[in-house]
N, C-alpha and C positions, 0 to 999 in steps of 0.2 A: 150311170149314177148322176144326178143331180149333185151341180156344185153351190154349197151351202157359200152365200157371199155374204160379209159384213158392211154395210153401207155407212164408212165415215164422212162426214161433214165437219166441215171448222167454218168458222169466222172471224175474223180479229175485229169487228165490230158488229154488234146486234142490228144494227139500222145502215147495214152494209148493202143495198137492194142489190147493188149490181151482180153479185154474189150469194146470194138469196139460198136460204137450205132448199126454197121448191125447186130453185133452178138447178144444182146441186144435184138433188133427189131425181129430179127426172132425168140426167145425163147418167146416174148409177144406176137406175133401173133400166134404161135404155139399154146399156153394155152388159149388163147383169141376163136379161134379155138373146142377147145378143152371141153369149157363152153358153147359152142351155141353161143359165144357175137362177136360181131364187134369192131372194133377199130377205134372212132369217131375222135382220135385226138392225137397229140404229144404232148408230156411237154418235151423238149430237154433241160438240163442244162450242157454246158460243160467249162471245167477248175473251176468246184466247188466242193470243198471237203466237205463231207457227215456230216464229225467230225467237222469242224466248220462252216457251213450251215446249217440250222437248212427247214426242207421243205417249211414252210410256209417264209420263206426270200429267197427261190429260185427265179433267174429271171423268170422260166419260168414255175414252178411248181406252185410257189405260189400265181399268179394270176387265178389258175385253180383253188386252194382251196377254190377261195372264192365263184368259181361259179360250186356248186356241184348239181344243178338241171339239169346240163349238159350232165351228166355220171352217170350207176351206183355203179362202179368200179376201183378202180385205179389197174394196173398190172406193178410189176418190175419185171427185170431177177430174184434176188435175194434180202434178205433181206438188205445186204451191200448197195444195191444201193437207198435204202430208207432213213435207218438212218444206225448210228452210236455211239447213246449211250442214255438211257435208260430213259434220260430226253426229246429228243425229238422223241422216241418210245412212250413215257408216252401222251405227245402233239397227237401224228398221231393217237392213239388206241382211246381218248377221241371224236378226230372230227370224225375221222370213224361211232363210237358211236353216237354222235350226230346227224349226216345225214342220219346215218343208211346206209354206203356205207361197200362195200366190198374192202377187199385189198387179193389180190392174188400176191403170185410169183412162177413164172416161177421153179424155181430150189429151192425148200427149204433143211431142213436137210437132207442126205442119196438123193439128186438128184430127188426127186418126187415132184411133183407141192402141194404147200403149199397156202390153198383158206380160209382165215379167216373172220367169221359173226361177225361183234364187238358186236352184239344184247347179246354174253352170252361171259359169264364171266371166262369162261374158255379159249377163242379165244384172252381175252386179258390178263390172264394167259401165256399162249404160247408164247407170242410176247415178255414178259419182259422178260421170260427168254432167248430167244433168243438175244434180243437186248444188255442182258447183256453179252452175249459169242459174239456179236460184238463190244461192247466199251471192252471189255477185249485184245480183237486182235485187237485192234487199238492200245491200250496202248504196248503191245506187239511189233508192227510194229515199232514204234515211238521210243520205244527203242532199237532197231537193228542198227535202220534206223542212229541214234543220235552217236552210237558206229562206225556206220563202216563210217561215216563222217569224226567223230572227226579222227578216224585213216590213213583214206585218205588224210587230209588235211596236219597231220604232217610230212607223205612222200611225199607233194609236186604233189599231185595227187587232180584232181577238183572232187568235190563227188556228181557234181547236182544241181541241184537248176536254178534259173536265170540268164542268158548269160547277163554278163556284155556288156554296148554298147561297141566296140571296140575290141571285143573278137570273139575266133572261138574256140569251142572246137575239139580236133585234138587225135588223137594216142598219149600215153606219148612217148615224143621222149628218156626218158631215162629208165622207166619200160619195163617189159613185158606185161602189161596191163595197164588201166586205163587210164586216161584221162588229159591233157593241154589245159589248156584255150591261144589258140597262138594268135597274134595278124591279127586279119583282118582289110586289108588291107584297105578297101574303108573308114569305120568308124574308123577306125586309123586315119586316114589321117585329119578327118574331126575334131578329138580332137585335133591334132597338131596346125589345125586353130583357134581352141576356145580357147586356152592357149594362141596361137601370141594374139589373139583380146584382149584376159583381162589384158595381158601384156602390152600392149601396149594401158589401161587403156581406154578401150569400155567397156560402161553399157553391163550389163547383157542383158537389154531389146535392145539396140544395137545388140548384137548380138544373141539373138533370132530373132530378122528381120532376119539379115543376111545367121543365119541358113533356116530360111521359105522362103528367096527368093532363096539362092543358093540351097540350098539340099532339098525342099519341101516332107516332110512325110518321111524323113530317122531319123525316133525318135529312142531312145531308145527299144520302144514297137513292132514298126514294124522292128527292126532290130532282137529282138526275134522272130516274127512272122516269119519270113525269114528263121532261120537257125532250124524252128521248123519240126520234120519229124510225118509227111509229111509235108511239108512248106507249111503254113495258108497264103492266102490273106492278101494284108496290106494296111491300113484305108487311105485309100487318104487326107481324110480329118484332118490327123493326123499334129497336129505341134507343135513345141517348146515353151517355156513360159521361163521367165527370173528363175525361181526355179529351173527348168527341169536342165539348166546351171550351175548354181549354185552349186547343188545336184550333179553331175557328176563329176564338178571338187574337190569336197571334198572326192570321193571315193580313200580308200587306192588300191582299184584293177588298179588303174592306176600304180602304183612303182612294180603290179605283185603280192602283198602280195596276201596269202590265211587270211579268217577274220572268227571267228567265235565268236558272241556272239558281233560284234564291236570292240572284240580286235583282233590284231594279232598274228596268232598262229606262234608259236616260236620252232626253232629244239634246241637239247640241249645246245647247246651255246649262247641261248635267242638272235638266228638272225631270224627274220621273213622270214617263208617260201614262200617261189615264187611258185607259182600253174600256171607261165605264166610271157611271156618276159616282162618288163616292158616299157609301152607305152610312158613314160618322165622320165628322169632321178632324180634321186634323189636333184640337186642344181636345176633344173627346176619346181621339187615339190614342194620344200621350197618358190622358190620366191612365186610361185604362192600361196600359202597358206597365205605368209605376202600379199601380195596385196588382197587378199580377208578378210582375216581379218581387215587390211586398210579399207573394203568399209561395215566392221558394226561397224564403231565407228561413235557417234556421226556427223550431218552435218559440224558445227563448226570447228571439228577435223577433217576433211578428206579434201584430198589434193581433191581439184575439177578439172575435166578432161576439162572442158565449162568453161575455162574462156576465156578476148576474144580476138580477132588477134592482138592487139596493147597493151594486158597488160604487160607493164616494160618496151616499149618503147616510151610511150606517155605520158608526161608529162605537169603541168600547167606552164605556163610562167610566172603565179605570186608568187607560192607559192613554184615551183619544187617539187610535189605532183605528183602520178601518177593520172593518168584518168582512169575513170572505167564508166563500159558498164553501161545505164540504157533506160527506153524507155520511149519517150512523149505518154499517150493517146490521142487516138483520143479526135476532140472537134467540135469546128462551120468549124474551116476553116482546118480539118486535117479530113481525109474520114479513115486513117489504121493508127494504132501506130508508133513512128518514133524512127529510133534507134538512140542514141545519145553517145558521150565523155563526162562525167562530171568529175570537183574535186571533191575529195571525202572528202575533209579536212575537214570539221564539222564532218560529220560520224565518221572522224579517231581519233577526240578530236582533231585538229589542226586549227588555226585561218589561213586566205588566204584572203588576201581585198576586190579580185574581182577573183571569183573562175570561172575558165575557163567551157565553155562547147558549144559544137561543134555538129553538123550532123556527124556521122560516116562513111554513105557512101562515102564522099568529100575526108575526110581524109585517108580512105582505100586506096584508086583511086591515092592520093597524095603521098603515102607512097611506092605503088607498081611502079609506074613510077619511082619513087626516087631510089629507091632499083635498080630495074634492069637498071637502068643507072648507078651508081656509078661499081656496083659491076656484070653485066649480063655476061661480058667475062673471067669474074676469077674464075680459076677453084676451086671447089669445093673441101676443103681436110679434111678429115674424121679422127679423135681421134679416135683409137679401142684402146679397154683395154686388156691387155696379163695380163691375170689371174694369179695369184698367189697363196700361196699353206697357206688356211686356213681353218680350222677343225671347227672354232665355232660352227656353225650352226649345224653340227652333234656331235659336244659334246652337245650340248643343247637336242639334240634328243637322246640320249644315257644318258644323266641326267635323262629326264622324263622317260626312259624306264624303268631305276633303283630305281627309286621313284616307279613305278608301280608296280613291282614286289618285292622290299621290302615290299608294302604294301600287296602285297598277299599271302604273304610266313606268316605272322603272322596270317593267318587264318588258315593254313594249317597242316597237319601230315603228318609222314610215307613216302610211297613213293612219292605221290602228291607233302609235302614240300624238299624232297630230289632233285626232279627234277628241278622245280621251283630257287632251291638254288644254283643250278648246273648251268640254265638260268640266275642267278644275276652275277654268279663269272665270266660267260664269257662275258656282258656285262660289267663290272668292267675294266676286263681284257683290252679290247679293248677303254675302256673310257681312261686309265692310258696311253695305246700306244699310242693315239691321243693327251693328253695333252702334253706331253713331245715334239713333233714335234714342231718345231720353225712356227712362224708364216710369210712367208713371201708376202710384199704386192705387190699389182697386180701393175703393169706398163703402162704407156700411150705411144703410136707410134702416128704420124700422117701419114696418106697414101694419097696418092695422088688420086683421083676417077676418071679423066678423065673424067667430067660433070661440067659443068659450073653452075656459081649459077644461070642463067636465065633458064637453062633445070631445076634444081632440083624445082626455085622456081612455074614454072609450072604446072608439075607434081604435084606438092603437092595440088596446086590450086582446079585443075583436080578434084583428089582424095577429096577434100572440107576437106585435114587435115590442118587448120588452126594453130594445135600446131608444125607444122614442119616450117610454114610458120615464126610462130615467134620466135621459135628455130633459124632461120637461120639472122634472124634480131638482136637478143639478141648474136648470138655468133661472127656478126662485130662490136657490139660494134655501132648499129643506138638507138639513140634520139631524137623523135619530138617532140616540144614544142609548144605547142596550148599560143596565145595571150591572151590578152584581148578582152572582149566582144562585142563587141558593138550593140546597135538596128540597125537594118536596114544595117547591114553587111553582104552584100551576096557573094562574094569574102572569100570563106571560106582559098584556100591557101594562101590569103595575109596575114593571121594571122599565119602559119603554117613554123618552121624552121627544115631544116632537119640535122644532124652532125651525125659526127661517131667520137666516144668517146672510150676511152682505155677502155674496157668491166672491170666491175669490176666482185665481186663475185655474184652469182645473184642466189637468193633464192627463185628457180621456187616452192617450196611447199608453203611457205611465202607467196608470190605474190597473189597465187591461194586462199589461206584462206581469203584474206586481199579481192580479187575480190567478193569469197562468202558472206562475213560478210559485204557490202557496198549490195549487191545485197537482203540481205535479212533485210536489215533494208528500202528497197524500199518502 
């Protein structure tokens, strides 16, 4: 009788050549061969490590295990590619046992084909010892592997592992060997946009759309699968999530650090090593970091990006109250919900006799005619700020550096806390030269833009950015004042006064809390 063989393969890396499934394959068919038996079937697992994949939690091994009336053999190159430590050798020798199946490899000790009967007990003798000179050479590897990282990292050399999105690794442009993770070009470009969008205070989930409609399947995952050798296929059906975003922008591999263990590994002067040009600038990292932090505080607390085209310019006529968005349900004689102006003065704790409230669309309509008549041929003139010269923000981050590493040095001896101590005094060093620099603040110009406020207001229309739209109403200083109510008033501008008002100070985060907190007591 022909013995039915199952030909398992593993790899703990896809672009593993020296280990290759053809090579693989041709040593199980060899031996397969070699026994009278055929080879019924593949169990292919690849990018899964031996040491923590246990066989029976393989994708494609361990649904084989369960159907062993199939085969009546399993055959690997060697015993590496089975297990990896002595607890799931313990596991694979008992099923064996129990099915009564045979496991053969290819290449055992000294190069000869290794065919074990689990029926006796010496067969599974053999195997433990063996599996324990492989979980030995694992632990072995793992610390090589650990050392010559650590020591790559602190020369500024990448040691391996996962290609960050936006990364290429390259030739070190300043070793004679070893590796830079330099920036590529295409997913560069595309982080640059997800920084403008969160900056400029788009949901996450906003711009995961954004990503799946502009860039569709240029993930993270498939941007590794890309620069992988041989470069793997990549998932079409792959696409971004609001975490995915998230996750990205909070990696230090953006400023270029090298990171090990979560912290940043540090050259003697405790400055974080760059293993790669940095993709945003260090004042570009910071904002982004407060603005993210901004959007885990509490709803309450967070400045809301939705609130709506008329907030701080629409006013009650009875009460000089602002108006805020809310929407009628549908009912008998209303088919879709209606968006509406209300006071909001009860909500606010403030009394108003006859608290105004209006159709929204009327008013939009009213407000936009109004606008580009008073103000359509006046050209548009831009506030930029000329930066000024302050250190805050990185003394704050050279504070916590030195609190970090104060606190590691009191665990430490010898040379470890010598070094470490070495990393506080140069961080000190550089905290002391920054405090001393005077603080000087940044400056306002006004520029001329050569665009009228009817092109800008537009354009912004266009785009559906409603917060530019009333940016630009809030910074001529426009006021509408919604009337009194009455039933049976359809003439909604007769109630409606437009002016432009010396702009005071205007407390766009205020405004935006005050719109949230009316919206959720709806």
């Amino acid at each position: 009788m022909t013995t039915r063989v199952l030909g398992a393969r593993r790899l703990s890396r896809m672009t593993d050549t020296s280990t290759s499934f053809d090579r693989q394959g041709l040593a199980i068919e060899d031996v397969t061969r070699a026994i009278g038996g055929r080879v019924v079937d593949w169990a292919d697992d690849p990018d899964v490590s031996a040491a923590k994949v246990a066989p029976k939690d393989r994708p494609e091994l361990g649904p084989w295990l369960l159907r062993p009336d199939e085969y009546d053999a399993i055959a690997w190159w060697r015993l590496d590619r089975a297990v990896r430590s002595m607890r799931d050798m313990a596991w694979l020798a008992g099923w064996a046992r129990d099915h009564k199946k045979r496991l053969i490899f290819a290449e055992g000790p000294g190069g000869g084909r290794l065919e074990l009967d689990m029926t006796s007990p010496m067969s599974e003798l053999i195997l433990m010892i063996l599996a324990f000179a492989a979980q030995m050479e694992v632990q072995a590897i793992q610390e090589r592997t650990s050392g010559a990282s650590e020591y790559l990292r602190t020369v500024g050399r990448w040691s391996g592992g996962r290609i960050p999105f936006g990364r290429i690794p390259v030739p070190h442009p300043r070793e004679e060997s070893g590796w830079w993770l330099d920036k590529h070009d295409d997913s560069a470009e595309i982080i640059e946009d997800i920084v403008s969008l969160v900056l400029d205070k788009k949901s996450y989930n906003a711009v995961a759309a954004w990503l799946n409609l502009k860039h569709p399947a240029k993930t993270p995952a498939n941007h590794r699968r890309a620069l992988a050798h041989p470069p793997r296929e990549p998932k079409e059906d792959a696409r971004w999530n609001p975490g995915m975003v998230s996750s990205l922008l909070r990696q230090p591999s953006l400023r270029g650090w090298g990171m090990l263990n979560g912290e940043p590994v540090r050259d003697e002067e405790g400055e974080p090593v760059k293993i790669g040009p940095p993709l945003i600038d260090d004042v570009t990292w910071r904002r982004l970091q407060v603005e993210m932090d901004s959007r885990e505080l509490p709803d309450a607390e967070r400045n809301k990006s939705d609130a709506h085209p008329l907030l701080g310019v629409l006013f009650c006529g009875t009460c000089g109250g602002k108006l805020y968005q809310g929407w009628m349900s549908p009912g008998p004689n209303r088919k879709v919900a209606k968006r509406q102006y209300r006071c909001a003065a009860k909500a606010h704790g403030r009394v108003c006799a006859k608290p105004a409230y209006v159709s929204a669309d009327p008013v939009d309509a009213y407000v936009d005619e109004k606008f580009t008549a008073h103000f359509g041929r006046v050209e548009l003139v831009e506030v930029i700020t000329i930066p000024g010269v302050d250190h805050r923000d990185e003394i704050a981050e050279l504070t916590a550096d030195i609190q970090t590493l104060a606190g590691q040095l009191g665990n430490m001896r010898g040379a470890a806390a010598a070094a470490v101590a070495k990393q506080l005094q140069g961080r000190s060093d550089k905290l002391e030269r920054l405090e001393a620099q005077p603080v000087v603040p940044a400056r306002t110009e006004e520029v001329r833009t050569g665009v009228t406020y009817a092109e800008a207001w537009m354009r912004a229309k266009a785009r559906g950015d409603i917060g530019e739209c009333r940016e630009m109403l809030r910074n001529v200083g426009v006021r509408v004042e919604v009337g009194e109510t009455y039933r049976g008033a359809r003439d909604v501008t007769a109630r409606l006064s437009f002016d432009i008002v010396t702009p005071d100070h205007v407390d766009l985060e205020q405004d935006a809390l005050d719109d949230a907190a009316y919206q959720s007591s709806l």
